[in-house]
N, C-alpha and C positions, 0 to 999 in steps of 0.2 A: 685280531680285531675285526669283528663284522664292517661289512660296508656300510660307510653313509650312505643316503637315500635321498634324493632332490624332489621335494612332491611339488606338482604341479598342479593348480589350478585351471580349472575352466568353466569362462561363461562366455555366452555371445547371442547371437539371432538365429534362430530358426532356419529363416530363408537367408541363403547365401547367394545372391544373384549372380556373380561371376564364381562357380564355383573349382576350376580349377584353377584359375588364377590364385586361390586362395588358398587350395591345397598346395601348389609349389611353395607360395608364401609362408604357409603351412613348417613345410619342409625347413625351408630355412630358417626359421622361427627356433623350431626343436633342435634342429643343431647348434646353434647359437648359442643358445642354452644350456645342450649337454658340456660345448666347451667351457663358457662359464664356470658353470658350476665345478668343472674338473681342475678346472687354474685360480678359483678364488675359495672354492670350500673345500674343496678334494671327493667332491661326491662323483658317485659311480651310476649307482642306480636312480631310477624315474618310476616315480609314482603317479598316476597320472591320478587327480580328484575330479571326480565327475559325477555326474546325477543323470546321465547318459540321454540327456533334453537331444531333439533332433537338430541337425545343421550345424550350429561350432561345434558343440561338445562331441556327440560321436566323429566330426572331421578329427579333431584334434588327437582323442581317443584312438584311432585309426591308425593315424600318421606315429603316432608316439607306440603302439603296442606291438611296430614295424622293428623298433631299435631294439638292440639285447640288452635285455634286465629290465625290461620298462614290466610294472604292473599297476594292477586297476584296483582302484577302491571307489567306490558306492553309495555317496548315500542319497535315497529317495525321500524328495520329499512325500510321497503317499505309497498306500500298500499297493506289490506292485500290479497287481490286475489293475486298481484303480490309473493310476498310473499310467499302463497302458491305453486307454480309451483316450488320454491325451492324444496318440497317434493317429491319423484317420485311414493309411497305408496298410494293409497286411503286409507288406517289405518292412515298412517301417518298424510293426509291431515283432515281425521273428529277427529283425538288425537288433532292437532290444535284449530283449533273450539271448542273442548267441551274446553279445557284451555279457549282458549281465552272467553269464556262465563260464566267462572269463577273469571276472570279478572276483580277486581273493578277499576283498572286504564289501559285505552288502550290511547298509545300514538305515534301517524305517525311523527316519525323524518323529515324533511327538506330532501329535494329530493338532493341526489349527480349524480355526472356527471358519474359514474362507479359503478356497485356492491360492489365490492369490499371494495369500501372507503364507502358505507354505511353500512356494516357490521361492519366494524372500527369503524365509530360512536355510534354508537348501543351498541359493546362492551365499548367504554368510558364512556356513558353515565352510564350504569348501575354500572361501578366503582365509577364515580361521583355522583350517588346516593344510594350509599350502605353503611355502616358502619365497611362491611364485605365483602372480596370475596370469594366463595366457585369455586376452577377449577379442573377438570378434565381431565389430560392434563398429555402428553408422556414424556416432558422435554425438547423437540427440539426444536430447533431454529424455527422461524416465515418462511411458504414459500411466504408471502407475507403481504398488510394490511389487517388486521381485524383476521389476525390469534391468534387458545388461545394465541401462547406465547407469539405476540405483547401484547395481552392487559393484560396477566401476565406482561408482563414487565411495563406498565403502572401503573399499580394497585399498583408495589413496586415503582416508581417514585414517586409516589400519597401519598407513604407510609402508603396502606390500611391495614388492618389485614386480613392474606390471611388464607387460610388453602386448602393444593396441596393434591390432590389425585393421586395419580400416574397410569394412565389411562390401563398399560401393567404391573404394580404390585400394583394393585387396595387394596390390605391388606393394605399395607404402607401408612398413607398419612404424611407433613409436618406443621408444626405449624407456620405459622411468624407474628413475631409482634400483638400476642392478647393482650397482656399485657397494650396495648396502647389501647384497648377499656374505653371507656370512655361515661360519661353521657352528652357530649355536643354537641350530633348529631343537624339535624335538627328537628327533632321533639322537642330536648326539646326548640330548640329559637320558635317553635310553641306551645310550653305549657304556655312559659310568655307569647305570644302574647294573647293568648284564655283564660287566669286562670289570670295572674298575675299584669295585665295592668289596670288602673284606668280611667276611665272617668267621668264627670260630669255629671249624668244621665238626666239635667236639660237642659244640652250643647245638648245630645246626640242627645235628645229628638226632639229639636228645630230644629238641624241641620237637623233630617230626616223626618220631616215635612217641610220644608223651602227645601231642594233638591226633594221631591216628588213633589212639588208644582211647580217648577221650569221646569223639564219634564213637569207634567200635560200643563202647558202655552204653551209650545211649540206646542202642537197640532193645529194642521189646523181646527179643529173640535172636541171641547169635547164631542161633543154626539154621535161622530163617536164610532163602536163598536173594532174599534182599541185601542183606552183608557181603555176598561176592557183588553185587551193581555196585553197593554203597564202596569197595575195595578200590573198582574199577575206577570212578572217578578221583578218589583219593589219588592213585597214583600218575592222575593227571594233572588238580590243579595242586595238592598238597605241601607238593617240595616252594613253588611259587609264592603260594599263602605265607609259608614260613620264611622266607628269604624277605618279602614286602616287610611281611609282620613287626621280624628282628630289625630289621633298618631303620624302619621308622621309631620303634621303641628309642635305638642307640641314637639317633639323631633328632628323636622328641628329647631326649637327658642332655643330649648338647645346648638345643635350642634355649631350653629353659633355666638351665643354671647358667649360658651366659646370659641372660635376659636377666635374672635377679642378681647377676653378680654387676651388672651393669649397673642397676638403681641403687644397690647397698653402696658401691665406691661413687656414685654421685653423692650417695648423703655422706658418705663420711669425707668426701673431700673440703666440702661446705663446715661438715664437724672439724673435723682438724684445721682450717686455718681458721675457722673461728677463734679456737681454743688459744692455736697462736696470738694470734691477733691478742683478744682479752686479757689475755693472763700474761701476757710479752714474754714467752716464752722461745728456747732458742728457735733462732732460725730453721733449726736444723727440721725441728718439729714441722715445721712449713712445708717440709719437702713430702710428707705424707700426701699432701695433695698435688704434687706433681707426679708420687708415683701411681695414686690412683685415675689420674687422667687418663696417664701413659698406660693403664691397664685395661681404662677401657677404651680408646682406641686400638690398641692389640685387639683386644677379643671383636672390636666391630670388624677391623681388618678382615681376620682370621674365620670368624664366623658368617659373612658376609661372601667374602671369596672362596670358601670351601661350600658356602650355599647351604650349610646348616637347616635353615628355616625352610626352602626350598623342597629338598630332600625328603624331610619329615613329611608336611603335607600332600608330594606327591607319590612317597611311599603308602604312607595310611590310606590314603584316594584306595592306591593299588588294592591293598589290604585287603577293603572293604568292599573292592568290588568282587574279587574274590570268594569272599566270604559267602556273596550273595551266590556267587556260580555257582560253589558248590551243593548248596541247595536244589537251585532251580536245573540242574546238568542232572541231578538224583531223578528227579521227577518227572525229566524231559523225553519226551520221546524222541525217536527221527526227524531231523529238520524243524524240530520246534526252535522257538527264539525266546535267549532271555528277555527283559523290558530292557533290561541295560541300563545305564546312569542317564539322570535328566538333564537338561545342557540348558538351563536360563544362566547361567554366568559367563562372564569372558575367559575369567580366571580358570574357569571349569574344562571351558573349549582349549585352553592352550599348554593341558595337561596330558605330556604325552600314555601316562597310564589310560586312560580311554583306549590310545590304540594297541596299546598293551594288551588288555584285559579283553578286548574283541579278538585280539589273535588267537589269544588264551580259549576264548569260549567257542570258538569256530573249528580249534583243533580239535576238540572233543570231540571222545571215542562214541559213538551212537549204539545207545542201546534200544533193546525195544521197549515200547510202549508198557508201562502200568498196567497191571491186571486188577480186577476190581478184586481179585483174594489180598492182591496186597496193600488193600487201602488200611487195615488194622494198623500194622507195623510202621507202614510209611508213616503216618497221623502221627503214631508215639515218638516214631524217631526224630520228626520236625517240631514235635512239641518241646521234648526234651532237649534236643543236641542246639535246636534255632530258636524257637519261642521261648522256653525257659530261661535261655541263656542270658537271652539280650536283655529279657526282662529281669534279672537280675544283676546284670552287668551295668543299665542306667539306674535302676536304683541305689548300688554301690556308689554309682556317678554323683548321682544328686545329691546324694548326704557329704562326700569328699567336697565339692566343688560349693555348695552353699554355707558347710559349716567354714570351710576356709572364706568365702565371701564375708560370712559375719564377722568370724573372727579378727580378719583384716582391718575388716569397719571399725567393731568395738574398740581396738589398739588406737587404731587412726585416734575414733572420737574422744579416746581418753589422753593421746598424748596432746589434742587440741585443749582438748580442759585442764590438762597442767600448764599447757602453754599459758593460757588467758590466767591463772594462779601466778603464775609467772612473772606475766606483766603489771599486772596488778600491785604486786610485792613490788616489783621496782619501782611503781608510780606511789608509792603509800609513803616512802618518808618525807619525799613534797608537802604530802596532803601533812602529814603528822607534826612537821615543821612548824605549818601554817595554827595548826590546833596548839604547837608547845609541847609535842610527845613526843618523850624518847623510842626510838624503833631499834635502840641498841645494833644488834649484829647486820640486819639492814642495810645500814648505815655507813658502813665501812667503805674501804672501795671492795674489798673481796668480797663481801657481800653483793654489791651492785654488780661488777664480774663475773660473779656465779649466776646474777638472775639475768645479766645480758646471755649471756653464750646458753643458760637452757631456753629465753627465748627467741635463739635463731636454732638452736640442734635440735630441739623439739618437735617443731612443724616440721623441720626439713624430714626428720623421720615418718613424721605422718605424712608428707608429701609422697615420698620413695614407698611405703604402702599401699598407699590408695592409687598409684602409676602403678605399682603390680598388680594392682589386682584389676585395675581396668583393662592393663596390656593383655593379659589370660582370661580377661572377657567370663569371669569366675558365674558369674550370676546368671547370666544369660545362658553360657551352657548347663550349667546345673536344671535352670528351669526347662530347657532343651532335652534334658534325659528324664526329668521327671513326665513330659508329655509323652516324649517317648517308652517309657516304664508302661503308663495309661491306655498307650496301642497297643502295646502288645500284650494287654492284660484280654483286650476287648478282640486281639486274632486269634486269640487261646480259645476266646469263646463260639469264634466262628469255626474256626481248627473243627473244635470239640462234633458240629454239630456238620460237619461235611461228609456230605452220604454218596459221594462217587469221586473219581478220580481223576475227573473235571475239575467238580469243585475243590478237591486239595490243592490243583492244579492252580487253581484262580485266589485264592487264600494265601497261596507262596509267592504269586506273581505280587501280589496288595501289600504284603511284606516286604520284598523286596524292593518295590518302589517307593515305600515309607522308607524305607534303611538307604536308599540310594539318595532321594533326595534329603535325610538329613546330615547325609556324607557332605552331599553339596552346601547342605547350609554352613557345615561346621566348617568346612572349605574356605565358603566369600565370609564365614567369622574371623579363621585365624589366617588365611591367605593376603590378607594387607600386613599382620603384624612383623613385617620382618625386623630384623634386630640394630634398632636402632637407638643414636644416645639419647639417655631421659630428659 
């Protein structure tokens, strides 16, 4: 079993006026900590999360990358030359660099319209990925965003486990909410993905022989020397792809037949003791609705505790980021950077696949640069193997997801207008009475029986439809891939018309940030729906 992992946060003040006072403080602080964590989660290792800001952040950085196993992750709010000129120090500016070249994870946040608010970011992030926050900080109020005590005040919104050093009486610090440390970080829903998860080795197998083979075709040229680059990265991110892939498929077919098996034993629970009821029939018939309660509470139990819904979404996340890798890892040269996934969601941030798929992209094997001989080949291979693909993949989408939208509807609409025939026929021997006409079979009590019980079984059916089809959100994604179908009709055409290796360059990046952020969107669509009774 790999080790858990304790990440740590950090924010605070720049200027630290007692500063060894604050580093012993410091000291204490981390061990504290490491104990914790070893007697209430069973973590080993320290992460340290930092944006490597002068004064707390590298103190803390410092003191924690002293302990065995501590590592450093990264993320800046700006590119980092800019970034840089924050410092006014030449010390301060090479203390930067040597961190940051110690950094096994470096990560350039999305560009904001103000300094300011990308500091803001910067500090959220590292709350939203920490398990802990360690601040260094006066107690005063925020003079503005991205201040410690904004994201102090965050971090208790967030209701992280903090621990306040007090920046001007650096001996004293605060303890809040450790007690709430717990072993259900994101690493460990990354120890079931990596250790715990079952596949068909047989499945496995086939699938990534059958997806290698499928790239290889796309090539314009298999003897082209672009097929050993194209090989190279295959056997880096390939076997990954297909393990996310398979998961999420097996645990998108979980998710959604207990979801519909869900709403059909609600209606029929409703159905069957109607039936009882009306027709007085035996008791025994009654008990159909006790076992289909009992059936869906099992399946909420069971699909709920095995995290079913969970699973699925942050498989597919995995997926798709993937997907994108391998594209952009083809066309990358030395130390270039994917764009990586867009982070406006919460749900998004606290998906441990992000840090997944940054490890993923960072171990990649560095080829060299793109030569402009092989801008032909690359062009057809991204048209065909990526542009082609997706764009007939959300078209398949859209015609699936919208004829089932209608279809749903039309059922719905029609078993509502039997309904209303329904009641009508019931209320007609009244009126017939009144007038002196016979309504014959009507009339009966089984007649009146039969027109009670279809109109309560009726709706309940058009009810239990129209809950599925809004739960799987049928319309909205449908409409979702057909936009998407329409981008990538219109990168085909920018594709088409890219006359260096640049611009292929900047065409895959435009794609991939289209694909990334409607991963995210499809994300905060189906990331609320977990499985719950209708």
């Amino acid at each position: 079993m790999k080790q858990k992992t304790l990440r740590i946060g950090v924010t605070g003040h720049r200027i630290l006026p007692h500063l060894q006072a604050t580093t012993d403080t410091v000291q204490q602080v981390l061990q504290l900590v490491q104990k914790i964590a070893i007697e209430q989660t069973g973590h080993k290792k320290i992460t340290v999360v930092s944006p490597l800001a002068e004064g707390a952040d590298r103190l803390v950085v410092r003191e924690a990358l002293k302990l065995v196993g501590t590592t450093l992750e990264t993320p800046l709010p700006l590119e980092a030359e800019d970034y840089l000129t924050d410092f006014d120090s030449p010390e301060s500016k090479e203390e930067f660099k040597k961190l940051l070249k110690q950094s096994q994870d470096i990560l350039i946040l999305p560009p904001k319209s103000r300094r300011n608010l990308a500091y803001q970011a910067v500090g959220r992030y590292v709350v939203d990925h920490c398990d802990i926050v360690i601040t260094i900080w006066n107690g005063r109020n925020a003079r503005g965003p991205g201040g410690t005590a904004e994201i102090v005040e965050y971090a208790r919104k967030k209701k992280k486990p903090l621990i306040w050093i007090h920046s001007e009486q650096p001996k004293n610090y605060v303890e809040e909410r450790l007690h709430t440390l717990n072993n259900t970080s994101m690493e460990d829903e990354l120890n079931v993905y990596l250790n715990n998860e079952e596949i068909d080795p047989e499945e496995f197998a086939t699938r990534i022989n059958r997806t290698r083979e499928e790239y290889l075709q796309a090539l314009p040229d298999a003897d082209h020397p672009f097929g050993k680059r194209l090989n190279i990265i295959l056997d880096h991110f390939l076997e990954e792809y297909v393990r996310a892939d398979l998961l999420a498929g097996k645990y998108q077919r979980y998710y959604k037949s207990a979801s519909k098996a869900i709403y059909v034993l609600a209606a029929f629970a409703v159905i069957i003791l109607s039936l009882q009821y009306i027709f007085h029939l035996n008791h025994w018939i009654g008990a159909g609705e006790i076992v289909a309660i009992f059936l869906i509470l099992l399946i909420l139990r069971i699909g709920n505790k095995t995290g079913w819904h969970g699973r699925w979404v942050n498989y597919r996340f995995l997926a798709e980021q993937i997907r994108c890798g391998i594209f952009m890892a083809l066309l990358s040269g030395p130390g270039q950077q994917s764009a990586g996934p867009p982070r406006p969601y919460q749900w998004v941030h606290d998906s441990w696949s992000l840090n997944r798929y940054r490890k993923l992209w960072h171990s990649k094997p560095d080829l060299p640069p793109l030569a402009q001989d092989d801008l032909p080949i690359a062009k057809g291979f991204i048209d065909q193997a990526w542009f082609d693909d997706q764009k007939e993949y959300h078209l398949g989408k859209t015609a699936i997801q919208l004829t089932n939208h209608h279809r749903i509807s039309f059922a719905a609409e029609l078993l509502f207008w039997l309904t209303l025939g329904a009641a009508l026929l019931h209320v007609m021997p009244n009126l017939f009475h009144l007038a002196h006409i016979s309504t014959g079979y009507l009339d009966t009590d089984l007649g009146i029986s039969v027109l009670t019980f279809l109109a309560i079984a009726l709706p309940t059916g058009a009810s239990a439809s129209t809950g599925l089809r809004a739960h799987f959100d049928m319309k909205k994604i449908g409409k979702q891939s057909e936009l998407m179908e329409r981008r990538f009709v219109l990168l085909q055409k920018k594709l088409y018309q890219a006359e260096t290796i640049d611009e292929l360059q900047e065409t895959a990046r435009e794609a991939e940030a289209i694909m990334l952020q409607e991963s995210a969107d499809w994300y905060q669509t189906i990331g609320f729906h977990e499985l719950e009774a209708a």
